[in-house]
C-alpha positions in Angstrom: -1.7 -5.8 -29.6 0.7 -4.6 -27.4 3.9 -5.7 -29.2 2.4 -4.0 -32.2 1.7 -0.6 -30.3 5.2 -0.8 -29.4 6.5 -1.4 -32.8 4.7 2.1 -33.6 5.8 4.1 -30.8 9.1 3.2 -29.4 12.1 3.3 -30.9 14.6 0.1 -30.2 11.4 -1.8 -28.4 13.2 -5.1 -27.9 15.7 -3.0 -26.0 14.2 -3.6 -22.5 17.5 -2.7 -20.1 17.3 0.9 -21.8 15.2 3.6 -19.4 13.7 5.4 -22.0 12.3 2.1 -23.6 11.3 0.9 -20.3 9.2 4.0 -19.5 7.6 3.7 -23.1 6.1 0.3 -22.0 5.2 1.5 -18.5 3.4 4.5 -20.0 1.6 2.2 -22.9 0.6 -0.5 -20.9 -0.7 2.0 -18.0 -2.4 4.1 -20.8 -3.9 0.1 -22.3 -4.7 -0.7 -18.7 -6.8 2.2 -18.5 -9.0 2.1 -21.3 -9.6 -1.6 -20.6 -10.5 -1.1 -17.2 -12.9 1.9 -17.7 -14.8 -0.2 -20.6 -14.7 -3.2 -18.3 -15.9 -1.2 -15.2 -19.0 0.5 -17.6 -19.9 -3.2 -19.0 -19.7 -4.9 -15.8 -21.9 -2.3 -14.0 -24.6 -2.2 -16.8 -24.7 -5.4 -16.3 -24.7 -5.5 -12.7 -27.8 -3.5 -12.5 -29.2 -5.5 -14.9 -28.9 -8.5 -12.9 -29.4 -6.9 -9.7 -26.3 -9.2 -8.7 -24.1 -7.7 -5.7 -21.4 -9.7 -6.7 -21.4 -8.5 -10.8 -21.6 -4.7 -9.7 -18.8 -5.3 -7.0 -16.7 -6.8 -9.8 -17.4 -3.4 -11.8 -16.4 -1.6 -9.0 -12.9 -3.9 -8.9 -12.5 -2.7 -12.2 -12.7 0.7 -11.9 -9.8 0.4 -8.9 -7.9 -1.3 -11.4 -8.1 1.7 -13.6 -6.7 3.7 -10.6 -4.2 1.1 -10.6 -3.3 1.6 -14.0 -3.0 5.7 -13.6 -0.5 5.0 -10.5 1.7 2.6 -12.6 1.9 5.0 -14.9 2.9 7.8 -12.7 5.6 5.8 -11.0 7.0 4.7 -14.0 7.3 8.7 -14.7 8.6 9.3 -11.5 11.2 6.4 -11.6 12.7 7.9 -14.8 13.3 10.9 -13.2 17.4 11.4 -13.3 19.1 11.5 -10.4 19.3 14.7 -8.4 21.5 16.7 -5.0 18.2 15.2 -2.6 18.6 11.4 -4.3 22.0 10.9 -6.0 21.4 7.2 -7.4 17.7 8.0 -9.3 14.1 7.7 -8.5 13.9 4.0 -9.8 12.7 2.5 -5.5 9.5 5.0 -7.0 8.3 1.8 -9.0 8.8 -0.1 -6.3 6.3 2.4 -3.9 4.2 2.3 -6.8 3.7 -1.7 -6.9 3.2 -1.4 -2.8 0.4 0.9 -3.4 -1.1 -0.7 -6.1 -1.1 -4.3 -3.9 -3.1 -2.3 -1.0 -5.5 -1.0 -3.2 -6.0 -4.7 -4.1 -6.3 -5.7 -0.7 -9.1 -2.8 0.1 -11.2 -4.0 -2.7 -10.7 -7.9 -1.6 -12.6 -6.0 2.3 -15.3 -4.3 0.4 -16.4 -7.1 -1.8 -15.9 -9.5 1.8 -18.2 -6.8 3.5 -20.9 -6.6 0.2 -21.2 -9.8 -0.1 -21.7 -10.6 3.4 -24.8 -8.3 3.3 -26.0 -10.0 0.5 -25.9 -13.0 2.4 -28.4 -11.9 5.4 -30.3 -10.1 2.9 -30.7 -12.2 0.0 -32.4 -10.5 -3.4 -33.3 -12.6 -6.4 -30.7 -12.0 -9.2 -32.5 -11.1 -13.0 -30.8 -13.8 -15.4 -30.0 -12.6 -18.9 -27.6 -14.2 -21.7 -26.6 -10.2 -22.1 -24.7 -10.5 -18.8 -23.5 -13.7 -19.5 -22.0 -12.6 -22.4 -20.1 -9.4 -21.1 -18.7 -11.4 -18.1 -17.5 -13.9 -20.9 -15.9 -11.1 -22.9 -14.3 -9.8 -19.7 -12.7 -13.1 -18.7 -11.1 -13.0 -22.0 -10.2 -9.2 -21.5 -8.6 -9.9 -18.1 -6.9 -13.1 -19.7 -5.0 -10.8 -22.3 -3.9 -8.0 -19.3 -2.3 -11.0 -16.9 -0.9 -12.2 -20.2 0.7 -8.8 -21.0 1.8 -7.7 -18.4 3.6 -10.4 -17.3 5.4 -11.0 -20.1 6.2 -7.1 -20.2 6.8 -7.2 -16.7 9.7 -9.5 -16.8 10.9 -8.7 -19.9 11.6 -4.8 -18.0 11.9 -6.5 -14.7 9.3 -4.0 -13.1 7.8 -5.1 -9.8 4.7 -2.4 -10.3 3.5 -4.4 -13.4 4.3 -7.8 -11.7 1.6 -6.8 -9.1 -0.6 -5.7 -12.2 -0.5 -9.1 -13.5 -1.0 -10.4 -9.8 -4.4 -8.3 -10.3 -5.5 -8.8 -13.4 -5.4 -13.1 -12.7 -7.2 -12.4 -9.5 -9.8 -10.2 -11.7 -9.7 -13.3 -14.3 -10.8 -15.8 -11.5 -12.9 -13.3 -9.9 -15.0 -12.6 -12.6 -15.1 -16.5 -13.5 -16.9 -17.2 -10.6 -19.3 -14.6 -10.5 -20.2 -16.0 -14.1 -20.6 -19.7 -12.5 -22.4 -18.1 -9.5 -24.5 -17.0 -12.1 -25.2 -19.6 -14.7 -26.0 -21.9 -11.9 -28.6 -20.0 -9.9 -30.3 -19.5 -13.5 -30.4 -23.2 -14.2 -30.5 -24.5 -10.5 -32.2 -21.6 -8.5 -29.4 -21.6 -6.1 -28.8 -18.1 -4.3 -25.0 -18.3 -4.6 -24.4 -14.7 -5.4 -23.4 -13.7 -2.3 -21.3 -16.6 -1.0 -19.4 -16.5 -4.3 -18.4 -12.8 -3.7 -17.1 -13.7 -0.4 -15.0 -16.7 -2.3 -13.7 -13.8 -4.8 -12.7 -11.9 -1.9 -10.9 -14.1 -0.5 -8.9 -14.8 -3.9 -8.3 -11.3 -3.9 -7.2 -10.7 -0.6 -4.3 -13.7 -0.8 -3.3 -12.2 -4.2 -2.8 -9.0 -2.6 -1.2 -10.0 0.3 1.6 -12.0 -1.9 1.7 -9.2 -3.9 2.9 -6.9 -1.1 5.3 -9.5 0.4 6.8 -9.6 -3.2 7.0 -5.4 -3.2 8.2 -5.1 0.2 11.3 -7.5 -0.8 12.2 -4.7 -3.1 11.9 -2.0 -1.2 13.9 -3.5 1.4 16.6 -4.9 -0.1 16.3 -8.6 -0.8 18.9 -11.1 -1.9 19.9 -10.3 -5.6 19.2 -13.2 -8.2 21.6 -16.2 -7.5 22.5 -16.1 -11.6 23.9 -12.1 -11.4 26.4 -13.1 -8.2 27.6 -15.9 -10.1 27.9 -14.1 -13.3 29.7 -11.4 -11.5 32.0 -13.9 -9.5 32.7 -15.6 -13.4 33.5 -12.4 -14.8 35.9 -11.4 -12.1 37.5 -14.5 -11.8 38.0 -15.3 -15.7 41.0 -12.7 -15.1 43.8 -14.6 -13.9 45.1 -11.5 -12.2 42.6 -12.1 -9.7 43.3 -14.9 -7.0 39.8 -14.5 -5.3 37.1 -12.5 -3.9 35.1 -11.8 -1.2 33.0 -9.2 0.6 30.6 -8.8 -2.1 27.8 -6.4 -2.1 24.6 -5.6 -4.2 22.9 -2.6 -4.0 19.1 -1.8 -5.3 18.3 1.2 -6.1 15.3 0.6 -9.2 15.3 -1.4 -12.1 18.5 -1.0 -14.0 19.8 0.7 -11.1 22.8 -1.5 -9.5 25.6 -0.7 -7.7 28.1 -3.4 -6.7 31.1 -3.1 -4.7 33.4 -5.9 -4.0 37.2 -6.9 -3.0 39.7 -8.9 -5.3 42.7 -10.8 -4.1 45.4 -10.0 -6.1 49.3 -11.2 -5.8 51.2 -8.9 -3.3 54.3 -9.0 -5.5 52.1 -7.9 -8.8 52.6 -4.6 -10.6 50.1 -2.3 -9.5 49.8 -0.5 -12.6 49.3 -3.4 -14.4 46.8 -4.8 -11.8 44.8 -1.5 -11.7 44.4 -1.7 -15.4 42.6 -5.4 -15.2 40.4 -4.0 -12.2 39.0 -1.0 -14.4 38.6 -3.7 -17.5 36.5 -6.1 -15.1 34.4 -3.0 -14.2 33.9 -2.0 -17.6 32.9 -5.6 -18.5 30.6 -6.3 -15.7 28.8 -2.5 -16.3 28.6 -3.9 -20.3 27.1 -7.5 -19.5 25.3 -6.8 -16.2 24.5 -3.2 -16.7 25.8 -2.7 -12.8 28.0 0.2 -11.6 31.1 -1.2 -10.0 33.3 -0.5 -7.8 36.2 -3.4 -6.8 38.9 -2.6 -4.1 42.5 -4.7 -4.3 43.5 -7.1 -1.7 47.0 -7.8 -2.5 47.8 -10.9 -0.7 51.5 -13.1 -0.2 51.3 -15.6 -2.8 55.0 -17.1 -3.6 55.6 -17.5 0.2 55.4 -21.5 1.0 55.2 -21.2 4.5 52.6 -18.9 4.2 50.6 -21.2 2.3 51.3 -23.4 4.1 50.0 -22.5 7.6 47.2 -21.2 5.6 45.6 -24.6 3.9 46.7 -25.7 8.0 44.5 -23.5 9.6 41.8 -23.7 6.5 41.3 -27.6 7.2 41.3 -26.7 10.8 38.5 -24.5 10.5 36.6 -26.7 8.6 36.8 -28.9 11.3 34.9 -26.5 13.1 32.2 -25.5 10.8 32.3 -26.9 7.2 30.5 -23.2 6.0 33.2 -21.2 7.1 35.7 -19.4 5.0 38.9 -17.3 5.5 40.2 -14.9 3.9 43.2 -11.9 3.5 45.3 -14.3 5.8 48.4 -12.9 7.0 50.9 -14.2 9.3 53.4 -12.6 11.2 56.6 -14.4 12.7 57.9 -12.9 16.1 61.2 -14.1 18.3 58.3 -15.7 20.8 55.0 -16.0 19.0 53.1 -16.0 15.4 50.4 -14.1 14.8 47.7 -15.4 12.2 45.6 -12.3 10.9 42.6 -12.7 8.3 39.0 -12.6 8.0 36.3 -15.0 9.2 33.4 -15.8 6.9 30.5 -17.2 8.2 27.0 -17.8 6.9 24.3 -14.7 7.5 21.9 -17.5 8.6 24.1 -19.4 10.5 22.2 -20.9 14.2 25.9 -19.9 16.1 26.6 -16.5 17.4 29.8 -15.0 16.8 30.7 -15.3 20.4 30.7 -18.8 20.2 32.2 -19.7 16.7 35.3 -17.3 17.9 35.5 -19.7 20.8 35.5 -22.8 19.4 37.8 -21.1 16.2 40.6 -20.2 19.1 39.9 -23.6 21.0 40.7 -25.4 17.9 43.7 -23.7 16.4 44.9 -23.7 19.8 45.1 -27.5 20.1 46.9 -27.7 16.6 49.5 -24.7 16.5 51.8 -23.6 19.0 52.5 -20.3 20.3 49.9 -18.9 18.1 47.7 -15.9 18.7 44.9 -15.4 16.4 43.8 -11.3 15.2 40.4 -11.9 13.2 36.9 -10.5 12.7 33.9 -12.1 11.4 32.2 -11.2 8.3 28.3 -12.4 7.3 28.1 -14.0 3.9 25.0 -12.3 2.5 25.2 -14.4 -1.0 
């Protein structure tokens, strides 16, 4: 149903990098996500009075926040489309990100007040009224629930939108929620077992660990998480198909919304190259990266001695030397500089962002090492953190 509605009413729908088409499917499946969950809420709650079952009414209730839900999705992907502005000069898109967080605590207040409900139906047990009319509209809501987790995950990746990621989070909890309430149900009819309120405190439970996944998923957004392993190595293939390019390091990934990259990095290029020449490959790499990966980019030249074999040569030396020390090291913008009583090696010191040493100690046993195998040489290095 979905794919059809967006057949009608957006224009390019299979384009899901563009903004405008993205906040076409925010806005449809927030407007879908409303409807379902009022007539849900309204079906649920008829029937939970009909029953007299705590759990069934609390479930309507679960509903109705999921209509909320559905209104802030659609607001934040409003707000995330907003252009850029002099307050916030790379966009609104983190707003989708706030959005999903918001959405995952509402989650998490329903999962406490169904826990709380149901607990009180636990010390004060009521007989629940049995009729194949409930049964029937929980049915129809499992399958209703079904179709949103379906939807908007499939949406949700296809846009890469964190807010309806959560969505889907809630609408599987809802699914399994509402399945159990209809077990609950069907076997304190057939059985006589006063299960209502202890299967509301199971559903809570769901709930809660759906929400609090949900949140840990949101947060990584919003605080900058490591980017997809694929993009870095696309990016690293794309710069590196130019054999201009010797190398590069010191690459970083910025996050500012959905579609909303920035990447910086450095490119070795030979020392002895022409720079006009070289400056023309660098703004062809950024155009191709911006084309295939959608990511503004911004790469800095590291012109480095290529041609000189003692150079090289001191610089595979010292590269097996530190590998000696710690096989996830890397160098790199190595120069060396001869003088009438000593040779100084200058470069840059990778080391892993989750490495167990501290700096302090892997620049002591880098200097203990290279002192043991070169003469008369003083090391001038920093150490960089490889974040990816």
């Amino acid at each position: 149903m979905i794919q059809l509605f967006a057949r009608w009413w957006i224009r390019d729908h299979k384009n899901y990098k563009n903004e405008q088409v993205r906040t076409a499917y925010g806005a449809l499946c927030g407007i879908m996500g409303i409807l379902l969950n009022l007539l849900l809420f309204g079906g649920k709650y008829f029937a939970g009075v009909l029953s007299g079952s705590v759990a069934i009414t609390a479930d309507s209730f679960n509903n109705l926040s999921d209509a909320a839900s559905s209104v802030l999705m659609l607001l934040g992907f409003r707000l995330a489309a907003k252009k850029a502005d002099a307050d916030h000069p790379y966009g609104h898109g983190r707003m989708e990100y706030v959005t999903g967080l918001v959405i995952s605590f509402l989650i998490l207040l329903m999962a406490v007040e169904l826990f709380e409900s149901s607990f009180s139906k636990i010390l004060h047990p009521q007989t629940v009224t049995f009729s194949w009319l409930t049964v029937g509209i929980l049915a129809v809501s499992i399958m209703i629930k079904v179709y949103m987790f379906i939807y908007n995950r499939s949406i949700g990746k296809k846009i890469d939108s964190s807010a309806m990621a959560a969505t889907a989070t809630d609408s599987l909890g809802d699914t399994i929620a509402t399945l159990v309430v209809l077990a609950s149900t069907l076997l304190s009819y057939f059985f006589d077992w006063q299960l209502d309120g202890y299967c509301g405190i199971l559903v809570a439970l769901f709930i809660l660990y759906a929400g609090i996944n949900s949140i840990k998923d949101t947060l990584g957004d919003l605080l900058g998480k490591v980017p997809e392993p694929e993009l870095v190595q696309g990016i690293k293939e794309v710069v590196l198909s130019h054999q201009e390019v010797i190398g590069i390091h010191d690459m970083l990934i910025h996050d500012y919304g959905p579609g909303r990259r920035l990447v910086s990095l450095h490119a070795e290029v030979p020392g002895d190259g022409d720079i006009y020449q070289l400056h023309d490959t660098i703004d062809h790499i950024e155009m191709e990266i911006m084309e295939k990966y959608h990511c503004e980019t911004t790469i800095h030249l590291d012109p480095v001695e290529v041609n000189n074999e003692k150079v090289n040569a001191a610089k595979h030396q010292l590269i097996r030397c530190l590998k000696e020390v710690d096989e996830t090291v890397s160098i790199h913008d190595f120069r060396m500089v001869v003088g009438p009583t000593h040779t100084n090696f200058i470069f840059d010191l990778e080391m892993p962002v989750d490495s167990k040493k501290s700096e302090s100690q892997l620049r002591q046993e880098v200097e203990a090492a290279v002192a043991e195998q070169f003469e008369n040489t003083f090391l001038v290095f920093k150490i960089d953190r490889i974040r990816f």
